[in-house]
C-alpha positions in Angstrom: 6.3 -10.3 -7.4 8.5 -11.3 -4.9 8.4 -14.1 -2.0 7.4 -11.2 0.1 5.5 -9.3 -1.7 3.4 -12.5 -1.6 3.7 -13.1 2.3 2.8 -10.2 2.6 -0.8 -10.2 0.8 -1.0 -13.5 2.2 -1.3 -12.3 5.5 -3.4 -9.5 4.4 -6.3 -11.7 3.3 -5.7 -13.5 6.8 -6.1 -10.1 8.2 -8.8 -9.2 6.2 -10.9 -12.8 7.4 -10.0 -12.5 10.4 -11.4 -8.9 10.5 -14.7 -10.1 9.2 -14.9 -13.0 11.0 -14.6 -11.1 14.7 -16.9 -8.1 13.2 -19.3 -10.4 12.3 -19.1 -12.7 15.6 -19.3 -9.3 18.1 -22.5 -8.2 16.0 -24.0 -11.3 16.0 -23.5 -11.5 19.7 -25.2 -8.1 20.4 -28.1 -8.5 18.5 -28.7 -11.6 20.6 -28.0 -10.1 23.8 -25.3 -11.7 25.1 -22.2 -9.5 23.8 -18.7 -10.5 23.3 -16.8 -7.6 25.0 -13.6 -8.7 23.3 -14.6 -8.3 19.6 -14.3 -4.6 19.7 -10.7 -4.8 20.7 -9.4 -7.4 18.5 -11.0 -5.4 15.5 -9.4 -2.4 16.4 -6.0 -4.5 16.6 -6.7 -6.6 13.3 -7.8 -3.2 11.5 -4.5 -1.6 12.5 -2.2 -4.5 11.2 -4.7 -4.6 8.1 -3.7 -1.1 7.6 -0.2 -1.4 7.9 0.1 -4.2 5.4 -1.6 -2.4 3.1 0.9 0.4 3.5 3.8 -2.0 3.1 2.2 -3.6 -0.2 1.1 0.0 -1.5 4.7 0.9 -0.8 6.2 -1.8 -2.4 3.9 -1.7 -6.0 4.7 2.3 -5.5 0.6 2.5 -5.3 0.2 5.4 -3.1 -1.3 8.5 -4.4 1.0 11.4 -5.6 0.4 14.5 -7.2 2.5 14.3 -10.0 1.1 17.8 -11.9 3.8 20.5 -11.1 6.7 17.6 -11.5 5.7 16.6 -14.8 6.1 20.3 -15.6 9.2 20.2 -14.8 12.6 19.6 -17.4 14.1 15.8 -16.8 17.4 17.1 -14.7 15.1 18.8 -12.5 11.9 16.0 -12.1 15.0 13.5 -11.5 16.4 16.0 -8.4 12.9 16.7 -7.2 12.0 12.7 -6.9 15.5 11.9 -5.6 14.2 15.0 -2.2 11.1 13.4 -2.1 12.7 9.8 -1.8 14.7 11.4 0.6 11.9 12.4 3.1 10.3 9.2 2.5 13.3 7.6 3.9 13.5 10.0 6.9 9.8 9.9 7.6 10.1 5.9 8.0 13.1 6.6 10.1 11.1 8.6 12.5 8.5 5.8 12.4 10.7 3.6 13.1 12.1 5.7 16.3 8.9 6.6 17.4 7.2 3.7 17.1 9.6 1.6 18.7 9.4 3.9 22.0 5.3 3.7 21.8 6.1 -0.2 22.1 8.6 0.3 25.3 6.5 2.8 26.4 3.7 0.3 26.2 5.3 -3.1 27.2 4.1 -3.7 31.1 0.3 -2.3 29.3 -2.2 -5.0 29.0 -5.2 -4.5 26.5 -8.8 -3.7 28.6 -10.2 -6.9 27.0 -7.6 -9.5 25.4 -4.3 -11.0 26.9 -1.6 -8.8 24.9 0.4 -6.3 25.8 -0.6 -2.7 24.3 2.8 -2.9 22.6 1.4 -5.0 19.9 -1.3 -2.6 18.5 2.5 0.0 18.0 4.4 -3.0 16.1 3.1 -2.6 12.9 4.2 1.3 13.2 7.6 -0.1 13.5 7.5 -2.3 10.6 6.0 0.0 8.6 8.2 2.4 9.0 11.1 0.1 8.5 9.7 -0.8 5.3 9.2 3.1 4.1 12.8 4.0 4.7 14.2 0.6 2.7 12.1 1.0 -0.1 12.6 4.7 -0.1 16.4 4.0 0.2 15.8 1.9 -2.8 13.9 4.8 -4.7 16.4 7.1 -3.6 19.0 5.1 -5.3 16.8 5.0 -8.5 16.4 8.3 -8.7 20.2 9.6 -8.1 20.9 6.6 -11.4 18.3 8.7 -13.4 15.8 5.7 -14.1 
């Protein structure tokens, strides 16, 4: 496991505290009456980052789900050409992440959040980084693959 690999799941148990902490404060207010409006926001923006270090640590471990049925039918030149396609899309799917996300964020800059002091950019970062993330580590698989291991 490396350095960020473990900065990463760091953060993710931040997130995750965090998370339960501002769920658990904005329902505690309600049932007393006196509601924190900004709870609801935050969790939406904590659950969002939450989710997008989970992608990046999935990514990294190679933890998503795949259907691997019809591949491991296939003969070992052939498995070895269909992962090195589907590394491939991986790596243009981040890159179109990456692109899209980043204009959400510029789209988004001068947009202030209905309830906290940040800029609606923030909740798009993550899409960014994310995306980023797919497209190296899919550059890496990609590379992998084409070396047959």
């Amino acid at each position: 496991m490396t350095s960020i690999d473990r900065a990463a799941g760091g953060l993710s148990i931040a997130l995750l505290l965090a998370l339960l902490i501002v769920v658990t404060l904005g329902a505690t207010t309600r049932t007393a009456g006196d509601p924190l409006i900004w709870t609801d926001e935050a969790a939406r923006f904590l659950m969002i980052w939450l989710a997008a270090t989970g992608w990046f640590l999935a990514s990294r471990k190679r933890g998503h789900i795949r259907v691997r049925y019809f591949v491991d039918k296939l003969g070992p030149a052939s498995r070895r050409a269909t992962e090195a396609l589907l590394q491939a899309a991986l790596v243009l799917f981040g890159m179109l992440l990456t692109w899209h996300g980043w204009d959400l964020i510029g789209r988004n800059l001068d947009v202030e959040a209905t309830t906290l002091p940040v800029p609606m950019a923030v909740m798009y970062l993550p899409i960014v980084m994310v995306g980023v993330a797919t497209a190296i580590q899919g550059g890496i698989e990609l590379a992998d693959a084409a070396r047959g291991r």
